[in-house]
C-alpha positions as CSV (number, residue, x, y, z in Angstrom):
1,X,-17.5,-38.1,-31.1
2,X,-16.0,-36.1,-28.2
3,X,-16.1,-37.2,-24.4
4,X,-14.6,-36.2,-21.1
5,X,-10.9,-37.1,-20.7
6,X,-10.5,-36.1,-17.2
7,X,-13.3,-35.5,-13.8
8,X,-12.1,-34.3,-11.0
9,X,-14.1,-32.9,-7.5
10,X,-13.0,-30.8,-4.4
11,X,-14.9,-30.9,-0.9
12,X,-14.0,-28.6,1.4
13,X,-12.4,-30.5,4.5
14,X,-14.8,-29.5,7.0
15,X,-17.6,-32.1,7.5
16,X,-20.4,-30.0,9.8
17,X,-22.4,-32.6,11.7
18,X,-25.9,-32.8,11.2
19,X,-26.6,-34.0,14.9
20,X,-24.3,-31.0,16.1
21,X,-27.1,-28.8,13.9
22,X,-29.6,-30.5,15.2
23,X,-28.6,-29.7,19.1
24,X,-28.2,-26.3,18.3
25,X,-31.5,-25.3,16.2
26,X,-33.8,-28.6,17.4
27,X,-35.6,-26.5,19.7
28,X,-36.9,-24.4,17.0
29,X,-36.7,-26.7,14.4
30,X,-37.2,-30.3,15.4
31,X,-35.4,-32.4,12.4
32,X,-36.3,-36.5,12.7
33,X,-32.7,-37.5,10.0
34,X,-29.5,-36.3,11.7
35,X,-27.3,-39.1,10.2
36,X,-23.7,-37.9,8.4
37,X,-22.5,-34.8,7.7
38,X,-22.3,-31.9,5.3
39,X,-19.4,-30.4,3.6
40,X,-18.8,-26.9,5.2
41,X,-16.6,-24.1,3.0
42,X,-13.8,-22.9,5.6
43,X,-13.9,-18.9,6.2
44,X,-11.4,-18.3,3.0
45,X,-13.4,-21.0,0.6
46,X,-15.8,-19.7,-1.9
47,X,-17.6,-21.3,-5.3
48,X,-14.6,-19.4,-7.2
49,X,-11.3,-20.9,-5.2
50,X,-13.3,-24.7,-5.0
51,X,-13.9,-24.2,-8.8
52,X,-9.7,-24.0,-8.9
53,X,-9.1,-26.5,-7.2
54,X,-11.3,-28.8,-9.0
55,X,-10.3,-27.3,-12.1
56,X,-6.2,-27.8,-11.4
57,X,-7.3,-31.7,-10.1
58,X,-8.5,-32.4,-13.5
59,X,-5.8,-31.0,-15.6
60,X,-3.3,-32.6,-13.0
61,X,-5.5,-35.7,-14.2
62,X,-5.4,-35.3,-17.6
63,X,-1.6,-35.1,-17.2
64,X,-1.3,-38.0,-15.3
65,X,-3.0,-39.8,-18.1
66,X,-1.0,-38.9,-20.8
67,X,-2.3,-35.4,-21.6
68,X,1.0,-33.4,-21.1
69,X,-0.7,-30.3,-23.2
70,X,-4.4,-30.3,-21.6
71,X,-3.5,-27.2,-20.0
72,X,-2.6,-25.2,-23.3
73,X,-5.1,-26.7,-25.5
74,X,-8.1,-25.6,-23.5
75,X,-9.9,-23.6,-25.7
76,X,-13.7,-23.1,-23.9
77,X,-14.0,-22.2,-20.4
78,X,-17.1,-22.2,-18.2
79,X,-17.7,-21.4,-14.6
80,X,-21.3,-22.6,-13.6
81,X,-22.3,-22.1,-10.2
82,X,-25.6,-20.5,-8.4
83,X,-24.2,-19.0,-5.6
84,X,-21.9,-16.3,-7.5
85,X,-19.2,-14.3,-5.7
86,X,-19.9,-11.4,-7.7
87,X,-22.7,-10.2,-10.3
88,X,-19.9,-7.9,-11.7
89,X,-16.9,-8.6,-13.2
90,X,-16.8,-11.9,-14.6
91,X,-15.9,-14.8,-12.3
92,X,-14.8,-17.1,-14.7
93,X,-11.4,-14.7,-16.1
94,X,-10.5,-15.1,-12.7
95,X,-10.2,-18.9,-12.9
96,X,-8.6,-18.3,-15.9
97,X,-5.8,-16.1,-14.6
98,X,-5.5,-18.8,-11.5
99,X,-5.4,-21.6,-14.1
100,X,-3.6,-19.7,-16.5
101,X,-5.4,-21.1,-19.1
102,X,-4.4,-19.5,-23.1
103,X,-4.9,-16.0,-23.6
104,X,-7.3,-17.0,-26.1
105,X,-9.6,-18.9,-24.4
106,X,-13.3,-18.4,-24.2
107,X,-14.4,-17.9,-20.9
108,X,-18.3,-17.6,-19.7
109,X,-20.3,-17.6,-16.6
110,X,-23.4,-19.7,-16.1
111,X,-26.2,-20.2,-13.7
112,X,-29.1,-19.5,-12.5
113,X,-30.3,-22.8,-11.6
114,X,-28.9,-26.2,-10.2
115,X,-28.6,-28.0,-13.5
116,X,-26.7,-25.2,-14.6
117,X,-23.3,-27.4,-14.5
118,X,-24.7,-30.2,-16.4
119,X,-26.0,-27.8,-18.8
120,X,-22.3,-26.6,-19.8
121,X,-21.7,-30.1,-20.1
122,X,-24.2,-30.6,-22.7
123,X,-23.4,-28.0,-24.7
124,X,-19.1,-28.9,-24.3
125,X,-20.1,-32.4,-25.4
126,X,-22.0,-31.2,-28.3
127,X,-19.0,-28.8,-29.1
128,X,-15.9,-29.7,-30.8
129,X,-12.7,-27.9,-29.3
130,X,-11.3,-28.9,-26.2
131,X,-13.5,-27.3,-22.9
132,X,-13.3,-27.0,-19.8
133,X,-16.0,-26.9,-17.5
134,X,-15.8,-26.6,-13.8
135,X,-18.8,-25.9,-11.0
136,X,-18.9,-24.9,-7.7
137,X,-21.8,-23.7,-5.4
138,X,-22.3,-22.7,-1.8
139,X,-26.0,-22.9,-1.6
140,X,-27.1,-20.8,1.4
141,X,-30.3,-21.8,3.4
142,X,-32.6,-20.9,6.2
143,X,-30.8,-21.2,9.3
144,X,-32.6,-25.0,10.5
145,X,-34.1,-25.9,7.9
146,X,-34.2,-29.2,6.5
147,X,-32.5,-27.2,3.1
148,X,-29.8,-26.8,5.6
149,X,-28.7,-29.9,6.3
150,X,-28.9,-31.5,2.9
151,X,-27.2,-28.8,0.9
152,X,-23.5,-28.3,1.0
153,X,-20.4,-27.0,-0.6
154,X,-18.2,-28.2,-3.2
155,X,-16.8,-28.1,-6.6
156,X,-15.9,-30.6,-9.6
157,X,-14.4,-30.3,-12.9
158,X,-14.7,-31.7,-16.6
159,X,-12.1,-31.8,-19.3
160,X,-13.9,-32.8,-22.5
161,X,-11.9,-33.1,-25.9
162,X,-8.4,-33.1,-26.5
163,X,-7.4,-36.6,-25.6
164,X,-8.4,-40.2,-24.9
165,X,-11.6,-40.6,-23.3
166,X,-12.6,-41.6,-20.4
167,X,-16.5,-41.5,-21.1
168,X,-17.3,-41.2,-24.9
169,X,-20.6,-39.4,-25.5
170,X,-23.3,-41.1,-27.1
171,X,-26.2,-38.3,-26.9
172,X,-28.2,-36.2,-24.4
173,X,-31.3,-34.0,-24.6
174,X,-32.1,-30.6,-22.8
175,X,-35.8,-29.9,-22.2
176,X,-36.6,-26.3,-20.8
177,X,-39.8,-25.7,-18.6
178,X,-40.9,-22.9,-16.0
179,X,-40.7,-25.2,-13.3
180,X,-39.7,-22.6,-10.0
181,X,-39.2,-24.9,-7.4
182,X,-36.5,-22.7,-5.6
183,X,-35.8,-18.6,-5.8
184,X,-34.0,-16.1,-4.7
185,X,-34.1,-12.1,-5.4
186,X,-30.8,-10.0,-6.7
187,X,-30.8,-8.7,-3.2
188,X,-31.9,-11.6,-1.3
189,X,-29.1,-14.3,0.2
190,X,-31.4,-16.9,1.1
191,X,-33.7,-18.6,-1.2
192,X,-37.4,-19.8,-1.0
193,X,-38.5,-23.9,-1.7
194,X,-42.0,-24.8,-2.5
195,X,-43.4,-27.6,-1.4
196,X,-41.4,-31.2,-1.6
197,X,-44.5,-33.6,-2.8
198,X,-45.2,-30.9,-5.6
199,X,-41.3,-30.9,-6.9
200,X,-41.7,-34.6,-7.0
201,X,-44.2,-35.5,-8.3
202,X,-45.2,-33.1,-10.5
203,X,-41.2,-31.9,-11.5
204,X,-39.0,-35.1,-11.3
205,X,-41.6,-37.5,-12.3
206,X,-42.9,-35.7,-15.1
207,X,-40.0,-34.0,-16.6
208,X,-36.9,-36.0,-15.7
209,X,-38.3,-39.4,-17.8
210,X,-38.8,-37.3,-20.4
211,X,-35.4,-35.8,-21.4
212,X,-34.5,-39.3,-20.5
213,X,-36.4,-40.7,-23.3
214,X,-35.6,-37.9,-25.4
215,X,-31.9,-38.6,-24.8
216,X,-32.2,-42.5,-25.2
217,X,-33.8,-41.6,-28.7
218,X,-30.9,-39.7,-30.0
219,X,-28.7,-42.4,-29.1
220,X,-31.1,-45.1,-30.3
221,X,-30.4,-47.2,-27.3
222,X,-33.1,-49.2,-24.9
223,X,-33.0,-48.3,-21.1
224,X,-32.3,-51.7,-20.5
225,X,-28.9,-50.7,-22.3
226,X,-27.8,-48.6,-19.2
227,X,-25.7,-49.9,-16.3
228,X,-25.5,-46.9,-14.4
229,X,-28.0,-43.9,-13.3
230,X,-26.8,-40.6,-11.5
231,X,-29.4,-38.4,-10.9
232,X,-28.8,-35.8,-8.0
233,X,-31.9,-35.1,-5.6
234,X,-32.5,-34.1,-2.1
235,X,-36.1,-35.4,-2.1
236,X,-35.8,-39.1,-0.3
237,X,-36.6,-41.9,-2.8
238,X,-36.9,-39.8,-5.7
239,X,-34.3,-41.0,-7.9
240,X,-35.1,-44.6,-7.7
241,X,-39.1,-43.8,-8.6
242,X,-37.5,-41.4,-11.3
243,X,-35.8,-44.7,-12.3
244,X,-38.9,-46.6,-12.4
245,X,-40.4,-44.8,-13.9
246,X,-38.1,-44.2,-17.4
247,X,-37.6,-48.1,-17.4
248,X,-34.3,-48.0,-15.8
249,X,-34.8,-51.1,-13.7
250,X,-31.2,-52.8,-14.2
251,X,-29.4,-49.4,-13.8
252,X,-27.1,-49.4,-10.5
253,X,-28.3,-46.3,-8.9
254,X,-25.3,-43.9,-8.0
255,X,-24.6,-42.9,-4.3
256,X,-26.6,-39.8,-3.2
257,X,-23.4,-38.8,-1.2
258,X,-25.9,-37.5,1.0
259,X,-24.3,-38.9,4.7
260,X,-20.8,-38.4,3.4
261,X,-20.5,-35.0,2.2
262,X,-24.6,-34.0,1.2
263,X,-25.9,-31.8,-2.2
264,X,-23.3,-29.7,-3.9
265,X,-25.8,-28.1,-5.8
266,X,-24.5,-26.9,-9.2
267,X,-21.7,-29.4,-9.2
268,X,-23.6,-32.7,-7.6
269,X,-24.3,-34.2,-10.8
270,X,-20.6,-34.3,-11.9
271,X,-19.7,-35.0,-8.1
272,X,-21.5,-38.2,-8.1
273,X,-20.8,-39.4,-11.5
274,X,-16.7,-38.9,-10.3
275,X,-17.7,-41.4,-8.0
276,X,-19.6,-43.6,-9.8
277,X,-16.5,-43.9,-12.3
278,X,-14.5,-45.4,-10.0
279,X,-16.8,-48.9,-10.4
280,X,-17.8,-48.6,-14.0
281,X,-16.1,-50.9,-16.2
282,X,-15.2,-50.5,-20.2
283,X,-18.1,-50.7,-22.2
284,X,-20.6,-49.9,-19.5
285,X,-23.1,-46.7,-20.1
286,X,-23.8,-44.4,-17.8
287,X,-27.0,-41.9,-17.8
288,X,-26.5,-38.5,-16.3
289,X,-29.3,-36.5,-15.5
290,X,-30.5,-33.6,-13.4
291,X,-33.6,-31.3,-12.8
292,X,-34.2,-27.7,-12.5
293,X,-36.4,-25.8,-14.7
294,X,-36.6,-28.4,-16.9
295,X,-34.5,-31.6,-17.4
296,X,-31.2,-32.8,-18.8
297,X,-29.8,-36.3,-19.7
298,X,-26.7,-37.4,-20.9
299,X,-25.5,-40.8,-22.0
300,X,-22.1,-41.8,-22.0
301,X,-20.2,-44.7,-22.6
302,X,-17.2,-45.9,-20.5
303,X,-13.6,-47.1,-22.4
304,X,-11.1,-48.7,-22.0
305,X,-9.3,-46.1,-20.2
306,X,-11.9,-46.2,-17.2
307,X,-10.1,-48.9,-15.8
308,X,-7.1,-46.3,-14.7
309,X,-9.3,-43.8,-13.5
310,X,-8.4,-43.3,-10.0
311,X,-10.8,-43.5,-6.5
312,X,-9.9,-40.0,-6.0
313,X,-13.5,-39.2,-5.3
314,X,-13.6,-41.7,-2.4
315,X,-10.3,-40.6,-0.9
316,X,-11.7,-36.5,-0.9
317,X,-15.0,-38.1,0.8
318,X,-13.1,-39.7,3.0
319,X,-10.5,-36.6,3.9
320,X,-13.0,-35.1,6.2
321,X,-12.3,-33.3,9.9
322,X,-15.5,-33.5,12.0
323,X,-16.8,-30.2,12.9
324,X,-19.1,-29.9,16.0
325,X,-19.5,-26.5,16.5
326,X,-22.8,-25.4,14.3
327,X,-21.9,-21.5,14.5
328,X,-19.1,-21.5,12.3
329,X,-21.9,-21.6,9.3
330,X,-23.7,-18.8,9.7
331,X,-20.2,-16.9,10.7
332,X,-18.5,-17.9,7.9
333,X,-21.5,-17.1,5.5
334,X,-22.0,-13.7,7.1
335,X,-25.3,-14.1,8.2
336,X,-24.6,-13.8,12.0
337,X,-22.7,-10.3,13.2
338,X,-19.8,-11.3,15.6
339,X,-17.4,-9.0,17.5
340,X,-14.1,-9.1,15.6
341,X,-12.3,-7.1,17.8
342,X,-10.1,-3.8,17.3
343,X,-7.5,-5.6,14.7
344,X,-10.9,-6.7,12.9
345,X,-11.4,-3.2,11.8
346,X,-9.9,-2.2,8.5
347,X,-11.1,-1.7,4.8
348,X,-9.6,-3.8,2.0
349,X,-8.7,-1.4,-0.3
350,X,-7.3,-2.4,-3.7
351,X,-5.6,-0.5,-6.8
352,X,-7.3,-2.3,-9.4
353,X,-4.5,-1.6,-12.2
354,X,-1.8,-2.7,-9.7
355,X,-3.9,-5.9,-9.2
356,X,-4.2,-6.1,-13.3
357,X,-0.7,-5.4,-14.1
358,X,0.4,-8.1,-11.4
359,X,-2.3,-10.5,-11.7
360,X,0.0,-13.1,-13.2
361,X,1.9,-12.8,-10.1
362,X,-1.1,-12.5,-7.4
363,X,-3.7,-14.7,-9.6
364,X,-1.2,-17.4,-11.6
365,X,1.2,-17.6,-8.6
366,X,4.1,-17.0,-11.4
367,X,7.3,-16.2,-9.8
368,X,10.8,-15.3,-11.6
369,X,13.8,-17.3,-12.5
370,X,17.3,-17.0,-13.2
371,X,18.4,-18.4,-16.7
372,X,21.7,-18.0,-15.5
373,X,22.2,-19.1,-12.2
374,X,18.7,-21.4,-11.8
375,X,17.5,-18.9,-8.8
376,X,13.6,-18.8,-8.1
377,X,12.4,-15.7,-6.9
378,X,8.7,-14.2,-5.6
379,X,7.7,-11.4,-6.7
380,X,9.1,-11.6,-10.2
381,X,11.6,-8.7,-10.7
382,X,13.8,-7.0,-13.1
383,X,16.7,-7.3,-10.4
384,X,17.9,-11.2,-10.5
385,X,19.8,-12.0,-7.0
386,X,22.5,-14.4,-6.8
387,X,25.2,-14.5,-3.8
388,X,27.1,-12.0,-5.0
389,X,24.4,-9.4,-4.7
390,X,21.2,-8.2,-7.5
391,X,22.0,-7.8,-10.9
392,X,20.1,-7.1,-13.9
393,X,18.6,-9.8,-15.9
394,X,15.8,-10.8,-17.5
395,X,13.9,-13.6,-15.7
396,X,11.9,-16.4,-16.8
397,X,8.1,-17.1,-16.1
398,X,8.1,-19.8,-13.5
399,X,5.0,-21.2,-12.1
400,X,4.8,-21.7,-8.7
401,X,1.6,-23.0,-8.3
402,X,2.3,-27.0,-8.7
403,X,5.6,-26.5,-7.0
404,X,4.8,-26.8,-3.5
405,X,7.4,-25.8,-0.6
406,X,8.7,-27.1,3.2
407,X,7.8,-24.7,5.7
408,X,11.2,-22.9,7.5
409,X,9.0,-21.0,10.0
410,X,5.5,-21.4,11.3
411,X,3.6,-18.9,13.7
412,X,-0.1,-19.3,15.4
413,X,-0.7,-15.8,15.8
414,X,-4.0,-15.1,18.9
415,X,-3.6,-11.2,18.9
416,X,-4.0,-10.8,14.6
417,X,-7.5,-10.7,13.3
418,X,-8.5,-13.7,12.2
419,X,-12.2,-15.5,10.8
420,X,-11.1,-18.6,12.3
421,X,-8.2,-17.7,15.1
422,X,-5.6,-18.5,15.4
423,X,-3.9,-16.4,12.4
424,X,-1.3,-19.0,10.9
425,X,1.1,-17.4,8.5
426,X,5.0,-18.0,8.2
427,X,8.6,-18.5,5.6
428,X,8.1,-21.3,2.8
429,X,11.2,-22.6,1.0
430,X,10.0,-23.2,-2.6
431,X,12.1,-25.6,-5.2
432,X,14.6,-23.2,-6.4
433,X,15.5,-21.1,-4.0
434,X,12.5,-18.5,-3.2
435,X,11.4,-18.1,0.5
436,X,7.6,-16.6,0.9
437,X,6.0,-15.4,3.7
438,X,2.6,-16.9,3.6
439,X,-0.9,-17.4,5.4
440,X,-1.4,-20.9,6.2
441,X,-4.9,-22.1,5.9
442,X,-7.6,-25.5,6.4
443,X,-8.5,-26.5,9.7
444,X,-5.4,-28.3,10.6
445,X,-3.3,-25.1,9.8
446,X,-2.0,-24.8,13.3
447,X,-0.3,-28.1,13.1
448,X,2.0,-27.5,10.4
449,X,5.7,-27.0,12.6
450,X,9.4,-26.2,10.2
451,X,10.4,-28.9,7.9
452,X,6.3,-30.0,7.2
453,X,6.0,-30.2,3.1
454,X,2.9,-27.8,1.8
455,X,1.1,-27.5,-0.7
456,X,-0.5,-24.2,-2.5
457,X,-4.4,-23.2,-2.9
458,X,-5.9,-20.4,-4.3
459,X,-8.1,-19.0,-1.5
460,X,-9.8,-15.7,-0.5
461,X,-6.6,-13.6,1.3
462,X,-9.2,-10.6,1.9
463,X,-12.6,-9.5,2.6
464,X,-13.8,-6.0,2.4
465,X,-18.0,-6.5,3.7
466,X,-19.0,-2.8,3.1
467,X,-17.8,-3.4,-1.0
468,X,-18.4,-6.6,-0.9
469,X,-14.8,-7.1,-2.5
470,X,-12.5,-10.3,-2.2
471,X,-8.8,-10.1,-2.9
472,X,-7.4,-14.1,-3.4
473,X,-4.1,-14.9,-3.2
474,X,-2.1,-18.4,-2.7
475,X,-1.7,-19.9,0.7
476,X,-0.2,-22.9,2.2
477,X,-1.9,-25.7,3.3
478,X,-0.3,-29.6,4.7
479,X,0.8,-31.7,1.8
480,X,-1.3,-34.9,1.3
481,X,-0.3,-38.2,2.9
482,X,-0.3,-39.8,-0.8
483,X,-1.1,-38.8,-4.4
484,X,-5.0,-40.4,-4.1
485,X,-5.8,-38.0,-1.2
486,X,-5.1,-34.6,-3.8
């Protein structure tokens, strides 16, 4: 039976105080809670670069635990999120090419509702070739509202198959209802949430118990069998009645997260159980579930292996910069107009077959290098340099992406256009000799000086808002103090 070999999240590093929101919409929307924080996307974050950056986490992971090929054997991948960047094209092939994942690997979007990451879980667990799953969601709300404060940003990762476990499958069920506790038009950006006693009572209490039954039925185990229950929900106190209520009274409930980072929507599920990993011990079971037009629960069983699995989850909770200043949400998330000055005003035009034939380069961050003479160089090129000048030769694929760099020159730039000023850009070295002007980005981005180590993310690089079009490109950001913090 398959299981997931590797789980890794990403939370943006922003954490947007929810008394700061508080003081700036209380007069119209008096909130009683403004303990912690929620995770806050920066300008050039969406649910397709936090899906990468989950996504290279976990294979980083399953290398790290002796999964050298994890990369290459992926043979599945799925993109769940609710928030998409784009109804056309595909967002998932764009992972891919970031990734670069196989050629010939399946890749699929998914949504449409919350449970929509745990739902590509199922079906990868009940599959047989090595997956990939990784979910990411922005959820945007009513500017005050209580949906405000509790939802957030971020995005998690699964590999399942291909290797040792980490969690073995024993079984899950999927029950589907017309349950619309939350919606949201084609052409709408914010959605609409009935009423909080109905979702409860009449949605988690009802339905949640019984995909949990149905699940503990396939497995033929008792719910006094389970150690652990992870069951994401913004309602206060429903997760422990849900618990009650299926007869999971010895379960150690998982942390909501909700202080230190609040509901990542699609990828909350995942999010919490990548914390709850880090104090489950072999031979412990852990149920999974989530709700949202109808129910899902999984069951899986910790081995051996779990005793490795790092506190990676705690040390991206804990990598948070405290943001006061409640405007950069709805400025960020386009909902508020804002003068961006004479710089601010240019289209993003892009030649999609230039983009095509160069989206190794631009998307997989592949660079050239010299068989001959061991010279890195960015953009790939038919014309190898060496010190005596360029001369033809054929260069080898070399990813950059994992490679990392020492900035040589660094610039805060106050007169360029920027979402978040100032406009930080300058020269990276990069292991092998290739120098690359790039953006820097994250909100610490001014800090970084010459001879600082970086490391690269995919991010947004442009935004054109009468298309709607997003160009990404790689961009440096400060290296992490130690390997845990990645």
């Amino acid at each position: 039976m398959t299981g997931i070999t590797a789980l890794a999240i990403h939370l943006p590093r922003l954490r947007l105080q929810r008394a700061a929101m508080a003081a700036a919409m209380g007069w119209l929307c008096p909130r009683g809670d403004t303990r912690g924080a929620r995770t806050l996307a920066y300008w050039d974050e969406d649910p397709i670069t936090m899906a990468v950056a989950a996504a290279r986490a976990c294979l980083a992971q399953a290398e790290r635990n002796g999964i050298p090929e994890a990369r290459t054997a992926v043979r599945a991948l799925t993109f769940a999120t609710t928030t998409p960047v784009f109804a056309e094209p595909q967002q998932a092939a764009l992972v891919h090419a970031a990734l670069r994942l196989p050629e010939a690997t399946r890749a699929q979007d998914v949504g449409g509702t919350m449970r929509c990451g745990l739902l590509a879980l199922h079906a990868a667990l009940e599959s047989t070739e090595p997956a990939l799953l990784t979910a990411a969601d922005m959820p945007l709300n009513t500017p005050g509202g209580t949906a405000e404060m509790r939802y957030s940003d971020g995005g998690v990762s699964a590999l399942v198959g291909g290797g040792p476990d980490l969690l073995t499958y024993r079984g899950g069920a999927s029950l589907s209802a017309p349950f619309i506790e939350r919606y949201r038009a084609p052409d709408r950006s914010l959605p609409t949430d009935w009423e909080e006693r109905w979702v409860r009572e009449e949605g988690f209490l009802d339905l949640v118990p019984r995909a949990i039954a149905e699940a503990l039925g396939t497995t033929q185990l008792s719910a006094e069998s389970i150690d652990h229950f992870v069951l994401p929900c913004v309602i206060p106190g429903a997760a422990k009645a849900v618990a009650q209520a299926a007869g999971l009274g010895r379960a150690k409930l998982a942390q909501p997260l909700d202080l230190e980072c609040g509901d990542t929507g699609a990828a909350h599920a995942l999010v919490m159980l990548a914390r709850a990993m880090e104090d489950m011990r072999p031979g412990e079971r852990v149920l999974v579930a989530q709700f949202g037009q109808g129910a899902t629960a999984l069951v899986l069983e910790a081995t051996d292996a779990i005793s490795g699995f790092p506190a990676a989850a705690s040390a991206t909770l804990a990598d948070g910069v405290a943001e006061a200043n409640y405007l950069k949400l709805p400025i960020f998330r386009g909902l508020m107009p804002w003068e961006r000055g004479l710089r601010g005003r240019f289209p993003v035009n892009e030649a999609l077959t230039t983009a095509y034939r160069n989206s190794e380069a631009l998307l997989g961050f592949v660079g050239g290098r010299s068989p001959e003479t061991g010279q890195v160089q960015f953009p790939p090129s038919r014309l190898a340099v060496s010190e005596a000048g360029f001369f033809a030769e054929t260069q080898q694929p070399w990813p950059l992406a994992d490679l990392g760099g020492t900035v040589a020159t660094a610039t805060a730039d106050r007169l360029a256009f920027s979402r978040s000023p100032p406009n930080c850009y300058g020269l990276i070295d990069i292991p092998g000799g290739a120098r690359l002007m790039m953006d820097f980005t994250d909100p610490d981005a001014e800090r970084l000086s010459p001879g600082d180590a970086v490391r690269f993310v995919f991010r947004i690089r442009d935004l054109d808002e009468r298309t709607g079009f997003r160009r990404y490109f790689w961009k440096a950001v400060a290296a992490p103090a130690s390997p845990a913090a990645a």
